[in-house]
C-alpha positions in Angstrom: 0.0 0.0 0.0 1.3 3.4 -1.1 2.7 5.8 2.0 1.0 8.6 3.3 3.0 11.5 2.9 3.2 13.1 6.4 2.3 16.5 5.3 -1.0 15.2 4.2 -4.0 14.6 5.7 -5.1 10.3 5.7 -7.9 10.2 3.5 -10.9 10.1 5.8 -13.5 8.0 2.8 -10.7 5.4 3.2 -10.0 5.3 7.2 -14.1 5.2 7.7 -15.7 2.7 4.8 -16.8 -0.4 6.8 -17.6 -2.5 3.8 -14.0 -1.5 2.2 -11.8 -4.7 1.1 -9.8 -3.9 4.2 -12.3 -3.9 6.8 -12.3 -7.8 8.1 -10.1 -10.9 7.4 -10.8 -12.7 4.1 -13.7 -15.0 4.3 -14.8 -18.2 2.3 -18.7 -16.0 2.4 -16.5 -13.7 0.0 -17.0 -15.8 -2.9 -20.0 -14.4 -3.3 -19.2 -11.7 -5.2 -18.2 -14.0 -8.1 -21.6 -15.4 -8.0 -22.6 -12.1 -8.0 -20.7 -11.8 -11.4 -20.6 -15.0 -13.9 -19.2 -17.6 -11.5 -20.6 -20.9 -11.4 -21.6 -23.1 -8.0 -22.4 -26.6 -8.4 -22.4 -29.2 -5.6 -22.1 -33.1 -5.0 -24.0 -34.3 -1.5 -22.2 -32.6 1.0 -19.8 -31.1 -0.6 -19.6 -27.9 -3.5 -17.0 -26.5 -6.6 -17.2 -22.7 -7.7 -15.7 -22.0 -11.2 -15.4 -19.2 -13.4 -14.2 -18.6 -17.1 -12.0 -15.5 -17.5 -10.9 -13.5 -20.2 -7.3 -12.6 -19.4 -4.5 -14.5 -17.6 -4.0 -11.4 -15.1 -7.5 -12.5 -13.8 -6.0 -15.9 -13.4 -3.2 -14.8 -11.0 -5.5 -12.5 -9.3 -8.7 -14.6 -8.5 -6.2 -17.7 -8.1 -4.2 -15.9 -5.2 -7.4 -14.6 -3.6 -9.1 -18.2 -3.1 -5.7 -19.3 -1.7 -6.2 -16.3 1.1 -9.3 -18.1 1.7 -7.7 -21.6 2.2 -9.5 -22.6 -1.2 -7.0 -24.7 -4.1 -8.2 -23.8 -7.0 -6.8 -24.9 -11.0 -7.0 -23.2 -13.9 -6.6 -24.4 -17.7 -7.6 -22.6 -21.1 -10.7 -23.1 -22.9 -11.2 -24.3 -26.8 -12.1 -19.8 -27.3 -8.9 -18.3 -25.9 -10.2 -17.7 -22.3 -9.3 -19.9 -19.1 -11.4 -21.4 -16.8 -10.6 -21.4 -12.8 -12.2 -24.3 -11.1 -11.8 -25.2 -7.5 -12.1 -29.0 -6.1 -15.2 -29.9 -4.5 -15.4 -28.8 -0.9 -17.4 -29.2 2.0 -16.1 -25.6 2.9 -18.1 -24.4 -0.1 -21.2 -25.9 0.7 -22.8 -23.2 2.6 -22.5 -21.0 -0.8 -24.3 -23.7 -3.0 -26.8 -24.3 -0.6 -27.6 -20.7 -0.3 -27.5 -20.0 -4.0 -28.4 -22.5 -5.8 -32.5 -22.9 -5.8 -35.1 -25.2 -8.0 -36.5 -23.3 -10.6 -40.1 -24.1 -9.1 -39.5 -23.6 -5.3 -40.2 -27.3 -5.1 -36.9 -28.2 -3.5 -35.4 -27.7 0.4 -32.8 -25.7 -0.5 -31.1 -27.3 2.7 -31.3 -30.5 1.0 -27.9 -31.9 0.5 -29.4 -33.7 -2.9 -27.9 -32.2 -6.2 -30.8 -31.6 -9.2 -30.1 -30.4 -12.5 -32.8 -27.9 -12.8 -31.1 -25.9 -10.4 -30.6 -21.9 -10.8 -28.2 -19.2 -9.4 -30.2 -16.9 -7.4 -29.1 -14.8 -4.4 -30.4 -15.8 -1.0 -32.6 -13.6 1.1 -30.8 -10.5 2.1 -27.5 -11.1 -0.6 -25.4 -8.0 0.5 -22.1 -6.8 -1.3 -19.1 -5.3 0.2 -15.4 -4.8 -0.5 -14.3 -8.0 -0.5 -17.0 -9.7 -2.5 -16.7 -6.7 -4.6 -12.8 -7.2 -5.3 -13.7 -10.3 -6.1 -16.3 -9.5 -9.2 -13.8 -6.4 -10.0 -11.0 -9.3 -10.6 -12.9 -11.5 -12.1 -15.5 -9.7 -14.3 -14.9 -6.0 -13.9 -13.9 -3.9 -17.2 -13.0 -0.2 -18.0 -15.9 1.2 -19.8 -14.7 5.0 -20.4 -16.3 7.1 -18.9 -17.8 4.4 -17.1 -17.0 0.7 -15.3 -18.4 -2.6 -16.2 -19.1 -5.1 -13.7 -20.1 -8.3 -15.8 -22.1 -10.7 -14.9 -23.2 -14.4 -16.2 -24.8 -14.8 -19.8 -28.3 -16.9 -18.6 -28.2 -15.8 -14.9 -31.7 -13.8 -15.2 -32.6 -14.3 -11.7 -29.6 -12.5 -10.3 -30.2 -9.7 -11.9 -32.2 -7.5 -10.1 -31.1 -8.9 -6.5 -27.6 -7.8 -7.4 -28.4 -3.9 -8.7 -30.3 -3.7 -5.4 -27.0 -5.3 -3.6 -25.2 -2.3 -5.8 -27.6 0.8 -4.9 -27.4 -0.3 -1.3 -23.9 0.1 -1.1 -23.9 3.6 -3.0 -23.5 2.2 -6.4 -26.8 2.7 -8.4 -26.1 0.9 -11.7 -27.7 0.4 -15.4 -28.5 -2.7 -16.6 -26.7 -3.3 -19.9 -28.6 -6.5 -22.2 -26.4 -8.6 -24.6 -27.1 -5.6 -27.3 -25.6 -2.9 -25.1 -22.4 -4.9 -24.4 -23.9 -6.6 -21.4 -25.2 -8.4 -19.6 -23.2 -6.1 -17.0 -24.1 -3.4 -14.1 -22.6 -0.2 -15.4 -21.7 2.3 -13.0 -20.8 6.1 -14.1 -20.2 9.3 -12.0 -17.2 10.8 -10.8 -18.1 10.3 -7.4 -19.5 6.5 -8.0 -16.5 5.3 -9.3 -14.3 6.7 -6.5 -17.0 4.9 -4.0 -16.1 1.4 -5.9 -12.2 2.2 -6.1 -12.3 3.3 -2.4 -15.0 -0.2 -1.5 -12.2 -2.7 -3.4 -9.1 -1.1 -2.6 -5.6 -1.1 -4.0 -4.8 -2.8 -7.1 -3.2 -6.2 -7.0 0.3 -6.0 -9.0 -0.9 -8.1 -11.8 -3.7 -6.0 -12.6 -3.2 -3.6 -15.7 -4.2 -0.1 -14.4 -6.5 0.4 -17.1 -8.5 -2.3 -15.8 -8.8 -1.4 -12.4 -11.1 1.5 -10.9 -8.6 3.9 -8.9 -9.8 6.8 -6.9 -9.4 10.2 -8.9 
């Protein structure tokens, strides 16, 4: 982390936020905010595997180094279009996420049940929340520059994320458009000086590998 000059005041957004990257310890409950974006959770009885296809191999060193801070291995290899694809083993650590996230499309299943079904959708539980660290998270894995703007991506058929994770956004001081397929999308698209130094203040420095083009900064 850059030094503080001593003839200059500590940045008071930064010494306050309590949803910054910074605030608490990395968590396994982090991962959310790739589910948030176009990660995957699928789960076999007890036990669960996230995964994620990125489109650059900074994203790989990035996302690979943050599940390790969570005590979660994770491979990578690339995929038959250029991208790569980030895959952890299956877990019972990474249960709680599947369980909470994954639903029948119907209602018609506990989603406490241990039992895997195919039907199953990606939706945020009750109360999904974002913060720094899940934010980080989607940033690394899905975020892009979108001048004058920033792009957080998210999956291609999740359509019942969608409007659980612009609330999640606004709630955090990050109202957001929704961008369809047309548009450049699917993606949350947040402009405004001061909205973009919110998210660049919420996910904190950028990690080394990170190309500063790609990564919101404060002004």
């Amino acid at each position: 982390m850059p030094l503080t000059s001593p003839d200059r005041p500590p940045d008071p957004v930064r010494q306050l936020s309590l949803f910054g990257a910074e605030a608490a310890d990395p968590s396994v409950a982090d991962l959310a905010g790739l589910l948030a974006g176009p990660g995957e959770v699928s789960r076999m009885g007890g036990t669960a595997r996230l995964s994620i296809v990125l489109d650059a191999a900074w994203r790989v060193h990035v996302l690979v180094a943050e599940l390790s801070r969570r005590g979660v291995a994770a491979t990578w290899e690339a995929t038959a279009d250029g991208r790569h694809l980030v895959r952890t083993s299956y877990a019972s650590t990474l249960a709680p996420l599947a369980l909470a996230w994954l639903r029948d499309p119907a209602s018609s299943v506990d989603p406490a049940s241990s039992v895997e079904s195919a039907g199953e959708v990606k939706r945020p539980p009750a109360g999904f929340h974002l913060n720094g660290r899940r934010l980080r998270l989607w940033v690394a894995a899905a975020g892009a520059a979108d001048p004058p703007g920033f792009l957080l991506r998210l999956g291609a058929a999740d359509e019942h994320c969608r409007e659980p994770v612009g609330a999640a956004l606004a709630a955090v001081g990050l109202p957001a458009v929704l961008l369809d397929a047309q548009a450049g999308g699917p993606a949350y698209r947040i402009t405004g000086r001061r909205r973009l130094a919110r998210l660049a203040d919420l996910i904190g420095d950028r990690p080394p590998a990170a190309p500063a083009a790609d990564w919101p900064a404060v002004p």
